[in-house]
PyMOL Python script that loads the backbone (N, CA, C, O; Angstrom):
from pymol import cmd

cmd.read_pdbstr("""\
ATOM      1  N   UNK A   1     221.673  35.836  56.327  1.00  0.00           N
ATOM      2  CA  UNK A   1     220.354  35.458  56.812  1.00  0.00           C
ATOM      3  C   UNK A   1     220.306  33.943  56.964  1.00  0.00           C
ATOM      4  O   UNK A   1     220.624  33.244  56.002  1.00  0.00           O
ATOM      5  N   UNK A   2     219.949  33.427  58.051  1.00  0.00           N
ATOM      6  CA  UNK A   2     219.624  31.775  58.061  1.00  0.00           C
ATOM      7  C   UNK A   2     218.494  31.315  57.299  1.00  0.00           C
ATOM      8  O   UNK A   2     217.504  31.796  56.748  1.00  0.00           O
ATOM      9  N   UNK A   3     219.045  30.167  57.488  1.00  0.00           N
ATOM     10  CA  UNK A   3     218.223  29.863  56.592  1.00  0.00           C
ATOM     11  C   UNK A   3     216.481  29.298  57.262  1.00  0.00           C
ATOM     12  O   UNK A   3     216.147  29.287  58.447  1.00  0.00           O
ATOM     13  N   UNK A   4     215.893  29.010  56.428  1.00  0.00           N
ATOM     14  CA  UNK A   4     214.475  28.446  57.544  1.00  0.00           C
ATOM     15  C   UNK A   4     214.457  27.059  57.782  1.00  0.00           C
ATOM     16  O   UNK A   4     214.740  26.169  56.981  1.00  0.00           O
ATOM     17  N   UNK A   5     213.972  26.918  59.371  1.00  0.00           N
ATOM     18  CA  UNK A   5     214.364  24.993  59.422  1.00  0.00           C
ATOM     19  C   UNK A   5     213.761  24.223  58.262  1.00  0.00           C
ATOM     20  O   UNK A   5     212.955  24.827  57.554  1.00  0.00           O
ATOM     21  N   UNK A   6     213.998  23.217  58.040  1.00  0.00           N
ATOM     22  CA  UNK A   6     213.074  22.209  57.275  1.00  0.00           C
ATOM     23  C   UNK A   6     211.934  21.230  58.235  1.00  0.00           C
ATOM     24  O   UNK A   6     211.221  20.333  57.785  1.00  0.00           O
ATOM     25  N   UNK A   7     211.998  21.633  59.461  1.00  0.00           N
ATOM     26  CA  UNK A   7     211.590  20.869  60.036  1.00  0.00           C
ATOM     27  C   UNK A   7     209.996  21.830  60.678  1.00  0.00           C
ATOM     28  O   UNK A   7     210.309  22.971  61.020  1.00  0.00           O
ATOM     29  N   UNK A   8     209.045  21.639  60.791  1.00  0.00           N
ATOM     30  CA  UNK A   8     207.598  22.120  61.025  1.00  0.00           C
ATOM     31  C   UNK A   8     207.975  21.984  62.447  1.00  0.00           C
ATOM     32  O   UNK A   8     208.429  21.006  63.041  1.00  0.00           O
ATOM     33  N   UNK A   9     207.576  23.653  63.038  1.00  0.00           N
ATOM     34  CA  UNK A   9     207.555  23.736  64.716  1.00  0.00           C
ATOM     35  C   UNK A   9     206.307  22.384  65.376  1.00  0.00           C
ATOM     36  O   UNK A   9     206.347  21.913  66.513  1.00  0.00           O
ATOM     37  N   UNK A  10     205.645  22.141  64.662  1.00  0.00           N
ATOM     38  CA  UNK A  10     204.167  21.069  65.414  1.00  0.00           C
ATOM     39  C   UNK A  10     205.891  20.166  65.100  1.00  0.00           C
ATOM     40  O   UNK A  10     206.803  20.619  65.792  1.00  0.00           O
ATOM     41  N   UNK A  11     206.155  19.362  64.436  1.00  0.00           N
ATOM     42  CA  UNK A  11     206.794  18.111  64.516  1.00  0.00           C
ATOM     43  C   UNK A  11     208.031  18.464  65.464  1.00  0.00           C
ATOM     44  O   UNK A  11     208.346  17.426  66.046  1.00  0.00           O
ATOM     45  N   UNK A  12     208.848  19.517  65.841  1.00  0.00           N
ATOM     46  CA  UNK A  12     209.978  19.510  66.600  1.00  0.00           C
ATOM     47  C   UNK A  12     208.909  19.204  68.221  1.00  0.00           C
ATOM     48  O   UNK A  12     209.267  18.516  69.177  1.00  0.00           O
ATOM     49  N   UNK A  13     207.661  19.913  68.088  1.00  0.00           N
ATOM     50  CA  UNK A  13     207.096  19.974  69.439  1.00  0.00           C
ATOM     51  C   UNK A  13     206.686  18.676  69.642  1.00  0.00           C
ATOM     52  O   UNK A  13     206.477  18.299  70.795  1.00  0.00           O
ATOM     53  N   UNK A  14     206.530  17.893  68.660  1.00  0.00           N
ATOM     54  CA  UNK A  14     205.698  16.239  69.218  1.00  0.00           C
ATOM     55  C   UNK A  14     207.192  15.710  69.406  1.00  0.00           C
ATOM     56  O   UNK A  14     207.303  14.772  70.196  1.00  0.00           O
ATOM     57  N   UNK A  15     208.375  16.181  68.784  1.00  0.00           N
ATOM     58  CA  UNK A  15     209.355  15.187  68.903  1.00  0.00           C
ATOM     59  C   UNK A  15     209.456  15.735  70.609  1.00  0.00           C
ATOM     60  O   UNK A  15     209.104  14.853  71.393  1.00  0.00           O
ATOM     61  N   UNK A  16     209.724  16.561  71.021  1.00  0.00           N
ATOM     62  CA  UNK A  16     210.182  17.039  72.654  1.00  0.00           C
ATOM     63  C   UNK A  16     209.188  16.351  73.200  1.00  0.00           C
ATOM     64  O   UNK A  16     209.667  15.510  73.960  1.00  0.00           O
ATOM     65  N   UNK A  17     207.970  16.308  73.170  1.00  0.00           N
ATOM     66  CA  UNK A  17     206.743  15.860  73.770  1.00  0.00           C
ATOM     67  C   UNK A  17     207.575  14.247  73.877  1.00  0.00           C
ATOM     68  O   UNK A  17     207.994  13.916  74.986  1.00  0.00           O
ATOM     69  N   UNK A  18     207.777  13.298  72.681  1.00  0.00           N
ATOM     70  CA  UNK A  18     207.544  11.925  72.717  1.00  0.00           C
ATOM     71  C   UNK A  18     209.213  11.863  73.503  1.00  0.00           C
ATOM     72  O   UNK A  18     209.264  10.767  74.060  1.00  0.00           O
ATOM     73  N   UNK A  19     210.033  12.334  73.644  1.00  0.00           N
ATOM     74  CA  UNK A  19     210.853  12.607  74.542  1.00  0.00           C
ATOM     75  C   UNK A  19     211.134  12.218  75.307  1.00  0.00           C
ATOM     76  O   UNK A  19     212.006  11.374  75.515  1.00  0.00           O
ATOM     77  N   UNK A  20     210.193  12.940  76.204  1.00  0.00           N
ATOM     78  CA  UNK A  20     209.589  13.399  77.183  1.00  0.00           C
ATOM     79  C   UNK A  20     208.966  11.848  77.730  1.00  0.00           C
ATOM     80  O   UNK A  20     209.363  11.296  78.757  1.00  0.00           O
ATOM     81  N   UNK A  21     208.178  11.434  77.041  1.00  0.00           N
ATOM     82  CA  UNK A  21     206.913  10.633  77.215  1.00  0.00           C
ATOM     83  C   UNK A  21     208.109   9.258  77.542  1.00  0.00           C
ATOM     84  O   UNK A  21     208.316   8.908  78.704  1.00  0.00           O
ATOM     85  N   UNK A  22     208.716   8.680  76.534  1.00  0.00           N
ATOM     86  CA  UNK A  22     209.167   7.477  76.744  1.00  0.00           C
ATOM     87  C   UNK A  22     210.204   7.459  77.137  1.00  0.00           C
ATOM     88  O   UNK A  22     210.764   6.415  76.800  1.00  0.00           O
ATOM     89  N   UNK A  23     211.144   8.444  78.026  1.00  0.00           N
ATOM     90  CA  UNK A  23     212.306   8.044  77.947  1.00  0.00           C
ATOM     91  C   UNK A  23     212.559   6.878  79.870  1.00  0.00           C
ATOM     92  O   UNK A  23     213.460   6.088  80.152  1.00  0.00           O
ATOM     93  N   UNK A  24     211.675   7.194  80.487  1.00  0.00           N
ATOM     94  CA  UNK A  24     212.007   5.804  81.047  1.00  0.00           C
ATOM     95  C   UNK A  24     212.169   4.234  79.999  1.00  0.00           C
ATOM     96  O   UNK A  24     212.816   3.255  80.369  1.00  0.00           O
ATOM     97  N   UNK A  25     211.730   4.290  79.223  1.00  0.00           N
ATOM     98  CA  UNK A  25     211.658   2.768  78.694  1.00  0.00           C
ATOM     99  C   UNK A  25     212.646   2.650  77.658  1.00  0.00           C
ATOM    100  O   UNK A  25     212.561   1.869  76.710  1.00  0.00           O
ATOM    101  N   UNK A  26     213.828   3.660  77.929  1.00  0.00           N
ATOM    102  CA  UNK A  26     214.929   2.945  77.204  1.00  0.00           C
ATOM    103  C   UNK A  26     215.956   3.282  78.296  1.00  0.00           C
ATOM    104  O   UNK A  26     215.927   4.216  79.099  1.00  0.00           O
ATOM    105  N   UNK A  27     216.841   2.342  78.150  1.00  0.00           N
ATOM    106  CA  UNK A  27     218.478   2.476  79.102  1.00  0.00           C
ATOM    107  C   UNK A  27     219.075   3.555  79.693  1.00  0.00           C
ATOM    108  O   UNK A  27     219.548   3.535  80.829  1.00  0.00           O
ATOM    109  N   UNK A  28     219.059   5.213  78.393  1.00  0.00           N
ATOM    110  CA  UNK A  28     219.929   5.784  78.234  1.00  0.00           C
ATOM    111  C   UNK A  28     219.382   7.704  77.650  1.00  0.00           C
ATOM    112  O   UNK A  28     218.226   7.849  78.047  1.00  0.00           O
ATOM    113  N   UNK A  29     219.597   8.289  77.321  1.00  0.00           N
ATOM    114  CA  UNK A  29     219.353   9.501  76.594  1.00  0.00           C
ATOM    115  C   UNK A  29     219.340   9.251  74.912  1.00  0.00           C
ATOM    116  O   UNK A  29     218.511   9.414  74.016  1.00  0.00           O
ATOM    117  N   UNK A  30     220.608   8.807  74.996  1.00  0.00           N
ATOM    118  CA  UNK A  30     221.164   8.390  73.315  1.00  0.00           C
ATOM    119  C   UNK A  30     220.003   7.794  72.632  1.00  0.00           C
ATOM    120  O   UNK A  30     219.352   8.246  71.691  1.00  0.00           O
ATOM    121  N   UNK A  31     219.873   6.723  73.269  1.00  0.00           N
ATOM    122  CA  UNK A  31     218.954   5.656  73.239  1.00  0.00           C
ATOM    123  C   UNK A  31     217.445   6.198  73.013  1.00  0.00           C
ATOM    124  O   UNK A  31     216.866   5.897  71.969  1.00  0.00           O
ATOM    125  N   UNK A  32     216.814   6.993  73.984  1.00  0.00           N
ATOM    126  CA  UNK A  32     215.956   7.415  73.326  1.00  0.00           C
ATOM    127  C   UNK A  32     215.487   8.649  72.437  1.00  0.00           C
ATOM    128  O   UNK A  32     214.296   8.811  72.173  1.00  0.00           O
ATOM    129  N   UNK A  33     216.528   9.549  71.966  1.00  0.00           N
ATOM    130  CA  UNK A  33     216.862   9.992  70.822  1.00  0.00           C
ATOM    131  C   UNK A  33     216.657   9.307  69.836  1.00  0.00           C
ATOM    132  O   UNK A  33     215.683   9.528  69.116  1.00  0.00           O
ATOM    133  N   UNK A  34     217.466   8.398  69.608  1.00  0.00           N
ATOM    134  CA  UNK A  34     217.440   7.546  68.789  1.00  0.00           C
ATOM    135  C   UNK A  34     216.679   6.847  68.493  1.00  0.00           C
ATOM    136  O   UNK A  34     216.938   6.402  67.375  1.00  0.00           O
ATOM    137  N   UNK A  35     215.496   6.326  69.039  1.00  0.00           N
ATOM    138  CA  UNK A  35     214.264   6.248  68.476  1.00  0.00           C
ATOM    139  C   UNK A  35     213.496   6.901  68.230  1.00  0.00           C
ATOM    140  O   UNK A  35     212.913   6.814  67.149  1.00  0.00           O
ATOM    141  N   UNK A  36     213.230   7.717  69.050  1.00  0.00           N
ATOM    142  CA  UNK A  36     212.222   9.485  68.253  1.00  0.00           C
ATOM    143  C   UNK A  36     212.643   9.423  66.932  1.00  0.00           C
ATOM    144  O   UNK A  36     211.849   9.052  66.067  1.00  0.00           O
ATOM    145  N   UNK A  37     213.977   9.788  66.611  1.00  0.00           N
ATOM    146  CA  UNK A  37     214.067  10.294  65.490  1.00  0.00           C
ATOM    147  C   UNK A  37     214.266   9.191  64.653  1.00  0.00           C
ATOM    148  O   UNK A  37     214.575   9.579  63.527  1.00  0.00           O
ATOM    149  N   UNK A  38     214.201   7.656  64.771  1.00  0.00           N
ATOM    150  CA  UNK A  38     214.224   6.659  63.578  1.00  0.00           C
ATOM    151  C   UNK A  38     212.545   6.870  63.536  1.00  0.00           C
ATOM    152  O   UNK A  38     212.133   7.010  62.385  1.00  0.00           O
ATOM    153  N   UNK A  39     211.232   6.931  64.855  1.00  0.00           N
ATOM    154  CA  UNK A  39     210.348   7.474  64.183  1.00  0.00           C
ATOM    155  C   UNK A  39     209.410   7.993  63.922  1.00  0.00           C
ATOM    156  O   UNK A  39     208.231   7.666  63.785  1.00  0.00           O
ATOM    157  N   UNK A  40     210.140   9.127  63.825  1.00  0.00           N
ATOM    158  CA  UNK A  40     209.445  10.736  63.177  1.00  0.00           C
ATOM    159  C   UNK A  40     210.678  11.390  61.823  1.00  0.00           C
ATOM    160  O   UNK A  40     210.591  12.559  61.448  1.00  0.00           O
ATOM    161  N   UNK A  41     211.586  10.570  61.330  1.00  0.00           N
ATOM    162  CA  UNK A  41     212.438  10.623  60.523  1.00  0.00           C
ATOM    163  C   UNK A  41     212.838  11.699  60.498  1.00  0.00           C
ATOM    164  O   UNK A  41     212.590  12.412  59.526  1.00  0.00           O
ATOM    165  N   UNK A  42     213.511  12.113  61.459  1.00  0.00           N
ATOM    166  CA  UNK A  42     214.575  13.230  61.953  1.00  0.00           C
ATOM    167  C   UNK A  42     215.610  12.732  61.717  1.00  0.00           C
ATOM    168  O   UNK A  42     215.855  11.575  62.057  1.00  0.00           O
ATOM    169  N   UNK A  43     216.835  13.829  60.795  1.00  0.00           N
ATOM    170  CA  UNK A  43     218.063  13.187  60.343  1.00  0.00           C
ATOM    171  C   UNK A  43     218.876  12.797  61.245  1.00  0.00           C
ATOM    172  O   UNK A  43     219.692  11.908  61.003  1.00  0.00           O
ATOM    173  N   UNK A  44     218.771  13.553  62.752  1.00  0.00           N
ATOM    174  CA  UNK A  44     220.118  13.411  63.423  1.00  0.00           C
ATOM    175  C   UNK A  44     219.330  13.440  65.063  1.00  0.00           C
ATOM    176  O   UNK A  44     218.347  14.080  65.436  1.00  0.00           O
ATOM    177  N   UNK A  45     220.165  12.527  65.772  1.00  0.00           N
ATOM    178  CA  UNK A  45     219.935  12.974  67.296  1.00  0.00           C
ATOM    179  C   UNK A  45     220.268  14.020  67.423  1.00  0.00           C
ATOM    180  O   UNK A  45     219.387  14.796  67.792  1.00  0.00           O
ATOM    181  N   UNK A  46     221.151  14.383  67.280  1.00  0.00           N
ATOM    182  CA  UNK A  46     221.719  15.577  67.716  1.00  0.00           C
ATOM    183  C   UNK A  46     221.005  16.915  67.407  1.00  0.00           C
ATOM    184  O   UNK A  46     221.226  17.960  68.019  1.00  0.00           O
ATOM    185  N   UNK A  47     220.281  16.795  66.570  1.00  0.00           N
ATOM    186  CA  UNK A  47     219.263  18.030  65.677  1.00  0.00           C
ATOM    187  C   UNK A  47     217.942  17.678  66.904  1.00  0.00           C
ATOM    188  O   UNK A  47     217.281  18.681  67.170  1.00  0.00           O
ATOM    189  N   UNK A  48     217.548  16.478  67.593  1.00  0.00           N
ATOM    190  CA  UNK A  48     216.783  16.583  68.644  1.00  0.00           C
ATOM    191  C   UNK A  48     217.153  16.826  69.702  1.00  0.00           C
ATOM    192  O   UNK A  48     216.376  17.455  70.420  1.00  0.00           O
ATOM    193  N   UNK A  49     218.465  16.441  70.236  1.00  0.00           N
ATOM    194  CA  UNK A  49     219.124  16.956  71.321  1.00  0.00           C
ATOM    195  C   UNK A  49     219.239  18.184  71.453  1.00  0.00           C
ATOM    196  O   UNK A  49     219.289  18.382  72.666  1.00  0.00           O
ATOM    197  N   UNK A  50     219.338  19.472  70.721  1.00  0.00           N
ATOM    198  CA  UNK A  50     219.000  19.874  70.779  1.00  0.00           C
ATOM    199  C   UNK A  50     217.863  20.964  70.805  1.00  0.00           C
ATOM    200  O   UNK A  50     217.902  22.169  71.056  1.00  0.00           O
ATOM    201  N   UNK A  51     216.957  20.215  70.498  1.00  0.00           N
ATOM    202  CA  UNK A  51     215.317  20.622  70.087  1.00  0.00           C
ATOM    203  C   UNK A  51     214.834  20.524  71.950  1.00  0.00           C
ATOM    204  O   UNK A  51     214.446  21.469  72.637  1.00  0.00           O
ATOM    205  N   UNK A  52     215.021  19.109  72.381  1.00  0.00           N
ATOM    206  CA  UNK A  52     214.821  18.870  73.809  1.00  0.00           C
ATOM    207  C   UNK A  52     215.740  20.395  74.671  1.00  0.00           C
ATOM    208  O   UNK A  52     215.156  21.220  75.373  1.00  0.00           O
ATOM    209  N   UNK A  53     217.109  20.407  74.381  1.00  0.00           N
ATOM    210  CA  UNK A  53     217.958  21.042  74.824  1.00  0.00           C
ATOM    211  C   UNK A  53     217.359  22.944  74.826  1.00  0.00           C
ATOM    212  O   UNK A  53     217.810  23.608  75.759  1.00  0.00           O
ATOM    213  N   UNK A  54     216.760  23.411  74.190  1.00  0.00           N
ATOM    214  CA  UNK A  54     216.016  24.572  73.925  1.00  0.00           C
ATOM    215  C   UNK A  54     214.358  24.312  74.448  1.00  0.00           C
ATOM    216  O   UNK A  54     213.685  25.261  74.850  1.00  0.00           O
ATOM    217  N   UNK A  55     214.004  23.398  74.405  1.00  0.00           N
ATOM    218  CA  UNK A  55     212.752  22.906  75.312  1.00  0.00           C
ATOM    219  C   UNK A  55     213.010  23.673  76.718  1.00  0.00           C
ATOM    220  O   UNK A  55     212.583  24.652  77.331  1.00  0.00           O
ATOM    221  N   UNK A  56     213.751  22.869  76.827  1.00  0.00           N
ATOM    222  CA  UNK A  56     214.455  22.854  78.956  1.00  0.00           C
ATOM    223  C   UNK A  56     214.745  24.362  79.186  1.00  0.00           C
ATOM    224  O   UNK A  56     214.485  24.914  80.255  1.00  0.00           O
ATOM    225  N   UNK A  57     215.380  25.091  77.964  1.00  0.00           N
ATOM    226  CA  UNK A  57     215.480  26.462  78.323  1.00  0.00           C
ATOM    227  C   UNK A  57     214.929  27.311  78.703  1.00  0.00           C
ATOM    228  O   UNK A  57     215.115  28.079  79.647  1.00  0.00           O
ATOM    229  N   UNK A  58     213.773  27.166  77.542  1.00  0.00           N
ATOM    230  CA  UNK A  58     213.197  28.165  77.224  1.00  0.00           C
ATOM    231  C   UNK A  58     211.670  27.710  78.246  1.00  0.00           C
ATOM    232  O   UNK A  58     210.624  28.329  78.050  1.00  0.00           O
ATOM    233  N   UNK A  59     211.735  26.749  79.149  1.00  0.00           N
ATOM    234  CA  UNK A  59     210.927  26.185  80.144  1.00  0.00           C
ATOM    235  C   UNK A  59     211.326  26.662  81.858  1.00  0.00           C
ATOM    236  O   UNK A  59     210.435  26.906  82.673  1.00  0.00           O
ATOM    237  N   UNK A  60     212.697  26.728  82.168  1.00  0.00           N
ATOM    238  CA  UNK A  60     213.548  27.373  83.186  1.00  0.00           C
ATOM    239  C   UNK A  60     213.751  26.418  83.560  1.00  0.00           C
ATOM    240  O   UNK A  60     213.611  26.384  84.783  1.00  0.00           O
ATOM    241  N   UNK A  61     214.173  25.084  82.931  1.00  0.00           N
ATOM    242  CA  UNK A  61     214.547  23.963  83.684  1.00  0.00           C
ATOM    243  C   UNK A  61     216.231  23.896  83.570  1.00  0.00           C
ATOM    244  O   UNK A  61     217.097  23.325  84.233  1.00  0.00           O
ATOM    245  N   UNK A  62     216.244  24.701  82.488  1.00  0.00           N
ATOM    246  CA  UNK A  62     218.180  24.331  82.340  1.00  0.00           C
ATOM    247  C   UNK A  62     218.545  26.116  81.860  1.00  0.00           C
ATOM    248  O   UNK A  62     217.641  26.676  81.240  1.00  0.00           O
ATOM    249  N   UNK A  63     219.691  26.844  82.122  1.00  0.00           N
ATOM    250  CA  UNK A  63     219.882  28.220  82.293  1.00  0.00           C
ATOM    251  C   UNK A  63     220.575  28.297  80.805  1.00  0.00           C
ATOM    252  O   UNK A  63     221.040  27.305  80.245  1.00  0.00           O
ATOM    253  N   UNK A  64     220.575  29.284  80.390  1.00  0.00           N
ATOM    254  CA  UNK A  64     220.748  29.631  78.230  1.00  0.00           C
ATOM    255  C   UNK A  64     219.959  31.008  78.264  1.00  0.00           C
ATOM    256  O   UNK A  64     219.519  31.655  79.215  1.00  0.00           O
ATOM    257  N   UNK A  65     219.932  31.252  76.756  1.00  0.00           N
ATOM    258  CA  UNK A  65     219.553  32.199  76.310  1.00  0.00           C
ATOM    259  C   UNK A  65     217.831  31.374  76.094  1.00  0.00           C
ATOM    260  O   UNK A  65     217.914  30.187  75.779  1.00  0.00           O
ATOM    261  N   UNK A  66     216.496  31.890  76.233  1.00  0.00           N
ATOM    262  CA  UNK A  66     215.118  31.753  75.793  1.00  0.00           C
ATOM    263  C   UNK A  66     215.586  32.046  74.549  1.00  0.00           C
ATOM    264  O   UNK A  66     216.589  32.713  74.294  1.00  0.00           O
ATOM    265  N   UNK A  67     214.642  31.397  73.581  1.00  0.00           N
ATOM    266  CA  UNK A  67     214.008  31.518  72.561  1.00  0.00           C
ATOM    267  C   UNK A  67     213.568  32.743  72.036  1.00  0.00           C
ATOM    268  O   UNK A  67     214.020  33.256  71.013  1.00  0.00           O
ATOM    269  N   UNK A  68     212.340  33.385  73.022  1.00  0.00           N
ATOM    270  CA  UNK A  68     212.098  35.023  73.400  1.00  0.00           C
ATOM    271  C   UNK A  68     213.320  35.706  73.595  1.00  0.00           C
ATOM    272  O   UNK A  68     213.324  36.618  72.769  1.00  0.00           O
ATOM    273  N   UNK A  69     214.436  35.735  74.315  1.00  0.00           N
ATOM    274  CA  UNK A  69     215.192  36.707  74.022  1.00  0.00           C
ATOM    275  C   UNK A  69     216.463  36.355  73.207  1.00  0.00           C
ATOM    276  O   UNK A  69     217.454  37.059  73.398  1.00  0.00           O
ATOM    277  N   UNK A  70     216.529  35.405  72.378  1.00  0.00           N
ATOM    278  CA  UNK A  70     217.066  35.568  71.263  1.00  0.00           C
ATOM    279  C   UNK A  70     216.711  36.123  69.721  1.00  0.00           C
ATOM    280  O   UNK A  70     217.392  36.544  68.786  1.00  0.00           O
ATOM    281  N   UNK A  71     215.224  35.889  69.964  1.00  0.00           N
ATOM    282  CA  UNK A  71     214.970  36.703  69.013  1.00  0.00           C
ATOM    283  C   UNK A  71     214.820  38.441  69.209  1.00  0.00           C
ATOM    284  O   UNK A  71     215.179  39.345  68.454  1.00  0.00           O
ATOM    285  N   UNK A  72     214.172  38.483  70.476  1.00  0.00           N
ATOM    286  CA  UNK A  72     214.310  40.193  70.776  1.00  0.00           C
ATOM    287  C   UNK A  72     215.839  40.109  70.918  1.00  0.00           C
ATOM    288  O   UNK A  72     215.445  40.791  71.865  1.00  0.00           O
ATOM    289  N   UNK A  73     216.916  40.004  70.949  1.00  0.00           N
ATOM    290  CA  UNK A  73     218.167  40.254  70.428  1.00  0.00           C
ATOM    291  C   UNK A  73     218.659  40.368  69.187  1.00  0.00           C
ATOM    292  O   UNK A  73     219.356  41.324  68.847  1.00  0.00           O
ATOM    293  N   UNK A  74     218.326  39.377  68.393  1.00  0.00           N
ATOM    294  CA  UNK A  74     218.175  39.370  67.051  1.00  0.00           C
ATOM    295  C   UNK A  74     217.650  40.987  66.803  1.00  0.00           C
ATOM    296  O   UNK A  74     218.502  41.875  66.746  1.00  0.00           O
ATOM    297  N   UNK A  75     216.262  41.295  66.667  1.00  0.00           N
ATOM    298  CA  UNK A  75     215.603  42.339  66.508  1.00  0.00           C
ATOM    299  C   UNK A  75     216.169  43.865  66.785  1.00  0.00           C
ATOM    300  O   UNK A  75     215.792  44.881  66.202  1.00  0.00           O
ATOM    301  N   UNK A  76     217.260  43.760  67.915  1.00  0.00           N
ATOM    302  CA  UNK A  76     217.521  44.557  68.353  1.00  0.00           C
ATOM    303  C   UNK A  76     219.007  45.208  67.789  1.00  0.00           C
ATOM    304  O   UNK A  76     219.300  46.397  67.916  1.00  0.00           O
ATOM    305  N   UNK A  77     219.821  44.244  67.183  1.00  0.00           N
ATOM    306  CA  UNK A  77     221.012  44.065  66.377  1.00  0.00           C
ATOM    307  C   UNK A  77     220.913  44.604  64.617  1.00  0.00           C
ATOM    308  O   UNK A  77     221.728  45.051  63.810  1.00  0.00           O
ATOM    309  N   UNK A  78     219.825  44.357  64.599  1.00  0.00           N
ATOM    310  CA  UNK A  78     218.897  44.730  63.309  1.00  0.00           C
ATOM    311  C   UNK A  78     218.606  46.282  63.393  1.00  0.00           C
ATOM    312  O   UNK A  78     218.885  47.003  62.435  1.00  0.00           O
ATOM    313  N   UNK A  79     218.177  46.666  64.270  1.00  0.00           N
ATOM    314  CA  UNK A  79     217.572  47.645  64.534  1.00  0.00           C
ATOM    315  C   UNK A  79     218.985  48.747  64.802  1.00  0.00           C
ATOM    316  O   UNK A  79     219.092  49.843  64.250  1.00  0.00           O
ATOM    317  N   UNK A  80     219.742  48.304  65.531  1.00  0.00           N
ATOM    318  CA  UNK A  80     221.208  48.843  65.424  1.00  0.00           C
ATOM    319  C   UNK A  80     221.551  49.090  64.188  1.00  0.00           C
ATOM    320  O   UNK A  80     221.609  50.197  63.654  1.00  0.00           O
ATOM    321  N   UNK A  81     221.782  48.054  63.721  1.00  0.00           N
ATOM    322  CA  UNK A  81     222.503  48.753  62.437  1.00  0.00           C
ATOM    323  C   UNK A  81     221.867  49.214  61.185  1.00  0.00           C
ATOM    324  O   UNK A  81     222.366  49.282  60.062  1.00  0.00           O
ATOM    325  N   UNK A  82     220.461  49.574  61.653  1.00  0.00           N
ATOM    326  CA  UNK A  82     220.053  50.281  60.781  1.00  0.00           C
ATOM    327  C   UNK A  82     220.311  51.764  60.698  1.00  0.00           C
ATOM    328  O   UNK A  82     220.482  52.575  59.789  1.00  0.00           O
ATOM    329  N   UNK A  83     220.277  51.785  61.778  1.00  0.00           N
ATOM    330  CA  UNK A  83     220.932  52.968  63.152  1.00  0.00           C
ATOM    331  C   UNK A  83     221.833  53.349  62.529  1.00  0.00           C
ATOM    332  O   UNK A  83     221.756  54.230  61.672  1.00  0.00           O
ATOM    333  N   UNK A  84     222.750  52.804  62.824  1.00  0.00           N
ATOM    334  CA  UNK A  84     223.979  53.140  62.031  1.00  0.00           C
ATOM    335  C   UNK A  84     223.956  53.570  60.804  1.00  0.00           C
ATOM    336  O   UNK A  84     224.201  54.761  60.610  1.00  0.00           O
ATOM    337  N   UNK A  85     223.704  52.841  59.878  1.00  0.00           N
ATOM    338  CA  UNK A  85     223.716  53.167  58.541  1.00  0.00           C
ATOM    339  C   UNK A  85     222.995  54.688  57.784  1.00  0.00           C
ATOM    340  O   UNK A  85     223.243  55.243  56.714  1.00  0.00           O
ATOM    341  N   UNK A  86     221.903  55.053  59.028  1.00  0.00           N
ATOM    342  CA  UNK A  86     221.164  56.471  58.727  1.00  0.00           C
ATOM    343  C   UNK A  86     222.003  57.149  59.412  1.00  0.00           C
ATOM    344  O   UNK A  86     221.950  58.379  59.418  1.00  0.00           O
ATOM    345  N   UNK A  87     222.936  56.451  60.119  1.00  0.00           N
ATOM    346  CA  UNK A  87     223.690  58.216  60.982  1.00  0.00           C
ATOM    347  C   UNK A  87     224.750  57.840  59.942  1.00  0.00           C
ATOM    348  O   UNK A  87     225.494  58.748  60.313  1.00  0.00           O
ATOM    349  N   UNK A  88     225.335  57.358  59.109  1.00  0.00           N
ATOM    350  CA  UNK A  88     226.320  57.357  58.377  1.00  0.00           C
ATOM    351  C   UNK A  88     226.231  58.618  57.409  1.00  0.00           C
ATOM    352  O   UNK A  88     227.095  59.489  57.311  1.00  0.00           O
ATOM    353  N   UNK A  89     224.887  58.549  56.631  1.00  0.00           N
ATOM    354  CA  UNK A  89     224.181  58.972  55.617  1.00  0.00           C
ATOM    355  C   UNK A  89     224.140  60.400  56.206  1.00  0.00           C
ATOM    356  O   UNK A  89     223.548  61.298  55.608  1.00  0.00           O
TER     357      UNK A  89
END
""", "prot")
cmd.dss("prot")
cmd.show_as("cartoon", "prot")
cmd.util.cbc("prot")
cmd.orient("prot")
């Protein structure tokens, strides 16, 4: 079982939002990663890179698995092998 983020869905959503908002006014991508998260004290760009990166997805701006159907996949894998385990029995 995973574990649960540490991070509050409102704060991953203001981090995509502020993103969003300033990234003309820095050089680069990196760059403004890297200030979101020095501050909203997010440990890692990369933990926002992909926060933005599942944004875009689950928006139809960039092609992946949604959010929505990873969890109805999830659900459905679950539901399998429960399956299983009563036809075992």
């Amino acid at each position: 079982m995973a574990r649960p983020s540490r991070y509050l869905l409102e704060l991953r959503r203001r981090a995509v939002r502020m993103v969003a908002e300033v990234c003309g006014d820095y050089p680069n991508e990196t760059a403004v990663l890297q200030a979101v998260t020095d501050k909203l004290g997010i440990g890692s760009r990369e933990t926002l890179r992909n926060w933005v990166k599942q944004h875009e997805i689950d928006d139809g701006q960039r092609s992946g698995t949604t959010t929505e159907d990873s969890a109805q996949l999830k659900a459905l894998k679950k539901e399998n092998a429960e399956l299983k385990r009563a036809n075992e029995i």
